[in-house]
N, C-alpha and C positions, 0 to 999 in steps of 0.2 A: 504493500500500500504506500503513494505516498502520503505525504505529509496534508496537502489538499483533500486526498480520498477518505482520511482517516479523520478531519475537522466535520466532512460532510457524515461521515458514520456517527460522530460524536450527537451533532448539532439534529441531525436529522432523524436518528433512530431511538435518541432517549430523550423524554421530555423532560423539559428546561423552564426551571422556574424562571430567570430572567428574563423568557421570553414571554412565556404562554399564562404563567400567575399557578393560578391554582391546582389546574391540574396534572402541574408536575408534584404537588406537594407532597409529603409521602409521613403518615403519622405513627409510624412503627421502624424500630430500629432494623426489621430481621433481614432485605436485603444486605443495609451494610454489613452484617454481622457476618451474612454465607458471603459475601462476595472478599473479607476481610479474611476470614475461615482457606477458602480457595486460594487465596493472595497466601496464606503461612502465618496469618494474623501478625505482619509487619507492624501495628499498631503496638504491640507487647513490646519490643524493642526499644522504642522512643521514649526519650526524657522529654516533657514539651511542658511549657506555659500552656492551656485553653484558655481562653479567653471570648467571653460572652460578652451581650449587654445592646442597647437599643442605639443609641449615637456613642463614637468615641473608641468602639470596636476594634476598626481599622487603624486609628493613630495610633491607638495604644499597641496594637499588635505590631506595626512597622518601627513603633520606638522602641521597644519591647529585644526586636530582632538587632536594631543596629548598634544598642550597649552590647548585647550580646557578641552581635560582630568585632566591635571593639576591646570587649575583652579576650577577644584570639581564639574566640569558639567560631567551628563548623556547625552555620545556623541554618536550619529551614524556616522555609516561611508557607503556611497556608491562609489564602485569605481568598475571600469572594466580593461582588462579581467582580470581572475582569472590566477592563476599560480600551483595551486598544484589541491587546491580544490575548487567546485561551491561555498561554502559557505563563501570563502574569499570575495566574493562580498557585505556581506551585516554583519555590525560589529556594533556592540555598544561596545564603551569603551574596544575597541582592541579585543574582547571576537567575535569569528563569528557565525552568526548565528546557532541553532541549529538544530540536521537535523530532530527532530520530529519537527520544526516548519517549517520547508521545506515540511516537508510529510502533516502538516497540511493545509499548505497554497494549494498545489495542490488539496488533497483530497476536499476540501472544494469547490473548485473554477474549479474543472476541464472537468466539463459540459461545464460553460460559456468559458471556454479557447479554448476547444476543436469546439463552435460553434464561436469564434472572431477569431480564427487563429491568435494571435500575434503574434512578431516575440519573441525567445529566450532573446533579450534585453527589448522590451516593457514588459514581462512577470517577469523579475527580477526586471526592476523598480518596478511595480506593488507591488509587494514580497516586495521591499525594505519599499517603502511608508508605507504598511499594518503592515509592526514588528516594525520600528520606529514609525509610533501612536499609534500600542498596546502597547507598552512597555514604554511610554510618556517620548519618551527621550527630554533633554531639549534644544538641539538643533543638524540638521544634517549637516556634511558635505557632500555634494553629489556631485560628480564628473563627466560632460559630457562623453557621451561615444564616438562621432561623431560632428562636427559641435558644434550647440545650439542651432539656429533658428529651427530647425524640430530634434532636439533630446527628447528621449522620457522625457528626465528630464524638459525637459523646461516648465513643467507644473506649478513647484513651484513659488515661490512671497519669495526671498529670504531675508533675514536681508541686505547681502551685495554678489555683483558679482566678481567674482573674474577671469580674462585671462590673462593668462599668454602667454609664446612663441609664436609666429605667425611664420610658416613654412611652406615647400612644404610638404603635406602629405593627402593622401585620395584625390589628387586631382581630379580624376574620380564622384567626389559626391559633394566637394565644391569648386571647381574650379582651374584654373592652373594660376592664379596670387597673389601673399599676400594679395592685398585688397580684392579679390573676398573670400579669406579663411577668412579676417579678418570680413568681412562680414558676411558671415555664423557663426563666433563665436560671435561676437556680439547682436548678436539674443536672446542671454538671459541678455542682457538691459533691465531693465524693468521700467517705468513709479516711477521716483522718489525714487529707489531705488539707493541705489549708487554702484557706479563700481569701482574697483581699476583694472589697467592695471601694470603687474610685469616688462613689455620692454616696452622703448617708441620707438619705430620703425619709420624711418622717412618712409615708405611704407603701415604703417597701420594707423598710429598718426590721423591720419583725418577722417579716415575711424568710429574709435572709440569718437572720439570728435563727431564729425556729428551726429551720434545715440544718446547718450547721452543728446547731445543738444534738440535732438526732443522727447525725454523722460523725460525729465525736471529731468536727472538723475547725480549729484554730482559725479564727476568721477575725480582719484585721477593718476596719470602716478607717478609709486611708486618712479620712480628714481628720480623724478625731490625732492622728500623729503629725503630720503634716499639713502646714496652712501655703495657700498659695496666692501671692499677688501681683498681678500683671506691672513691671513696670516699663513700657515702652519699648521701642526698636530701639537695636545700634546700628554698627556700619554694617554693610551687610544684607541688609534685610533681615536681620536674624530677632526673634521675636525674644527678650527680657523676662524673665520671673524673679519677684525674691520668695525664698525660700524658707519657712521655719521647721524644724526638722529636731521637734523634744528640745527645744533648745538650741541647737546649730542652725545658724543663720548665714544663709551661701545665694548666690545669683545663677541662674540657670539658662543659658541660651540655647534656644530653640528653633529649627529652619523649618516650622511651618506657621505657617502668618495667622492662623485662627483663633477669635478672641476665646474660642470655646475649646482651646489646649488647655486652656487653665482649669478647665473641668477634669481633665485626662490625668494630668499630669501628679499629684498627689497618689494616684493610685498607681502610675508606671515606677515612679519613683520608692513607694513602700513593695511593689511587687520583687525592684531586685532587692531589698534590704532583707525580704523574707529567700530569695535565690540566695541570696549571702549568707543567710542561716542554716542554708544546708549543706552547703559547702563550696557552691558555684563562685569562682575566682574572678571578684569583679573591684576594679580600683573605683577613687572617685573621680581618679581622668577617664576610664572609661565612660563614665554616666556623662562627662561634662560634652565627651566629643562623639559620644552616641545620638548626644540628644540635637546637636549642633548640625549633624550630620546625618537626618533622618534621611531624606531625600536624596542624596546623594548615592548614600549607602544601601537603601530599598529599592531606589523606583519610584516611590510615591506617588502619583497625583492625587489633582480634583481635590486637596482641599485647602481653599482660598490660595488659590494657585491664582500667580498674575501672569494674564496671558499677554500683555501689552502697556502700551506706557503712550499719555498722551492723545486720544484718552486713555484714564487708566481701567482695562480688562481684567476683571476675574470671574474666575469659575468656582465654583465648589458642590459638593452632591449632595451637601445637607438635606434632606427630603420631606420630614415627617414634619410633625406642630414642633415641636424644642429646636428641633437641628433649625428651619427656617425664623423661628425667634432670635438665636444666638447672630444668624446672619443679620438679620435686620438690625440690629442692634448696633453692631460691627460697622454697619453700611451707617447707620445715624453718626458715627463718631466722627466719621470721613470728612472730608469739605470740598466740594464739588457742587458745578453748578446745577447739571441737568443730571437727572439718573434714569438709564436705560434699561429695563431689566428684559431680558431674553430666556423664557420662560416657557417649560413643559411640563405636565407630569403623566404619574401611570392610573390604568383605569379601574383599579383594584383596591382604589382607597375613599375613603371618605375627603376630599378636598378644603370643605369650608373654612376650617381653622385657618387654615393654612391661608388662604386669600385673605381671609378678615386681618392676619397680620402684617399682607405686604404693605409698603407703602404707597398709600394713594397719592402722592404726588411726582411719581413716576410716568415714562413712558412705558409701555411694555409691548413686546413683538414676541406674540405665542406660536410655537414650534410644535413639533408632532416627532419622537426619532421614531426609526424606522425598526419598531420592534410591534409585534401583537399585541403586549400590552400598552403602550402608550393610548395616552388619554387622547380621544379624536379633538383635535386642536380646535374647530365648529366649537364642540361641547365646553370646552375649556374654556376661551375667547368667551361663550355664553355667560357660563356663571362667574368668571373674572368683570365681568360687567356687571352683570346682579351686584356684586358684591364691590362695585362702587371704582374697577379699577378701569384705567382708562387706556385704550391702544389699538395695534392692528393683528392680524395674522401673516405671516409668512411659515407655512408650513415644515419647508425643511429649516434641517438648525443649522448647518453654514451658510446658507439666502438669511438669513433671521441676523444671524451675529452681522453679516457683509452691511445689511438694513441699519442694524442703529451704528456700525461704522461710520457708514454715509451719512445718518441724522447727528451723530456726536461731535461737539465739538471738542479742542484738546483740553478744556478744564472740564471738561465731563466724567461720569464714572457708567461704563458699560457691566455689567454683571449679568452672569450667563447659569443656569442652573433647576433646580425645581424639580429635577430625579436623574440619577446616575447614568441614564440611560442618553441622556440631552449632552452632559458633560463628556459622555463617551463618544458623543458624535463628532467632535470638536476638531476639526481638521490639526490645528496646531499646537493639539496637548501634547 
């Protein structure tokens, strides 16, 4: 096969939540378990971080990796969805997988897939588990894709648990209250392992104490040791925090620009002090140039990534009610004359919230990408209007971005975003 023929096998014969929503969703572990069983349960093998939670997931997962990196470990990385390409999903030491090992894993295994019918995510865990035990990396970050009680990652027995934000999102699958979502994240508790929580939430707090307790599992609420306060950019671009840490008081530079790191960060920073407690060899110049260095070191995009200057362009995937709060927020500090927002989402959520926050005294140019889920941009455009916002349609998302290029002037701010899916269409991420 090659590498084309085996994207089409991927894309084509297992369904894909990214694309299609629901009906890839899968609410029982026993695929991954036989398809992990067949693989040699490569999952046994792995020392990994998992990491859950509703926003903050992904930063925390790629800062996560690139202390790691810097402290001279052979890291994997698992994370979802992909944004350019499939192989973004599965990384050792920032490097993505490679695509004859992609062509090898299906050719290999694509009898048994074709008779298991996994879905597109149970089949990349799989993938993922099989290249981080072949390649004996010395520990992985792996990142929930959904939930964690019935995500396919929850297979692992991790060094340390890591959740983060607890918000409305995927409520149709884990529920339409915080404790009910905090619930479902909590599911990768595991018996004596310990857990660090990056938010203490007076709506979740219990929900995560209670589990813990009946897992005889050491569980850290990152805030209550560590305070965090944004203080400004330096040269660089590099985002500033001061730190209090039981008493030690240090500065932290960060290379990603989101005001909503400051949420993350408390909980990345306690998860290696508890790695440090087990024995994992980590200095505090690794932490300093892990975290200086996320982007570099991972990959990273899509979040508050500047794609341009003059006007100034960013992107980011924030999507649900908190993640599009934190952005607005972010966007209010700014100073700029006009602001452009370039604007899609998927058609599998409740939207209101989420409009009633944007700012109405924007332009906005509503997009459509090119997936089955995306929201029909018609529909979109309609109730962005109900709901008081003011703009046009351009359908595809680089016609959309090229549109407020053309309307922007250079003190302007263009911002592009409103689901993952929009950000990944972006010709020049």
């Amino acid at each position: 096969m090659t590498y084309q023929e085996t994207l089409d096998f991927l894309f084509n014969a297992l369904p894909m939540f990214q694309r299609i929503g629901a009906a890839a969703f899968r609410k029982d572990l026993g695929n991954t378990i036989a398809l992990c069983t067949h693989l040699g349960n490569p999952e046994n093998s792995l020392k990994c971080v998992h990491v859950a939670g509703t926003n903050g997931k992904g930063s925390t997962s790629h800062a996560l990796c690139s202390v790691l990196m810097e402290a001279g470990y052979k890291v994997g990385l698992y994370t979802s969805p992909h944004l350019k390409s499939f192989t973004e999903r599965i990384k050792i030491n920032g490097i993505d997988i490679p695509e004859n090992e992609v062509v090898e894993f299906v050719e290999d295994y694509k009898t048994f897939l074709e008779e298991l019918k996994p879905s597109f995510f149970e089949m990349t865990v799989g993938m993922a588990f099989w290249y981080f035990a072949k390649e004996k990396v010395d520990i992985a970050v792996i990142e929930v894709g959904m939930g964690g009680r019935l995500d396919s990652t929850n297979v692992v027995m991790p060094e340390v648990s890591v959740i983060t934000n607890i918000s409305y999102d995927h409520m149709q699958f884990l529920g339409d209250t915080l404790p009910l979502i905090a619930a479902e994240k909590a599911g990768i508790i595991k018996p004596k392992i310990p857990v660090v929580i990056s938010q203490k939430q007076q709506e979740t707090f219990s929900v995560f104490k209670k589990k813990a307790e009946e897992s005889h599992a050491p569980i850290y609420f990152a805030e209550e040791f560590i305070q965090i306060k944004r203080s400004g950019y330096i040269s660089g671009g590099k985002r500033s925090f001061d730190i209090s840490d039981e008493g030690n008081l240090y500065t932290i530079q960060i290379d990603l620009h989101g005001n909503y790191q400051e949420k993350n960060l408390a909980g990345i920073l306690q998860t290696i002090k508890v790695l440090k407690s087990l024995g994992w060899k980590i200095t505090e110049n690794n932490v300093i140039n892990g975290l200086s260095r996320i982007v570099s070191n991972t990959g990273l995009k899509g979040r508050w990534q500047i794609l341009g200057e003059n006007p100034l362009i960013v992107c980011d995937t924030g999507h649900n009610e908190d993640g599009i709060r934190l952005i607005v927020e972010q966007i209010n500090e700014m100073a700029f004359n006009q602001l452009f927002m370039v604007i899609g989402m998927v058609n599998d959520k409740d939207i209101s919230k989420v409009l009633s926050i944007l700012p109405k005294d924007a332009w906005y140019i509503f997009c459509q990408a090119s997936i089955p889920r995306a929201m029909d941009v018609e529909e979109l455009a309609q109730k962005a209007f109900e709901a008081g916002l003011e703009g046009e349609i351009v359908k595809d998302v680089n016609s959309a971005i090229e549109k407020a290029k053309g309307l922007a002037s250079k003190q302007d701010l263009i911002f592009i975003g409103g689901s993952t899916f929009v950000v990944a269409e972006i010709n020049d991420l």
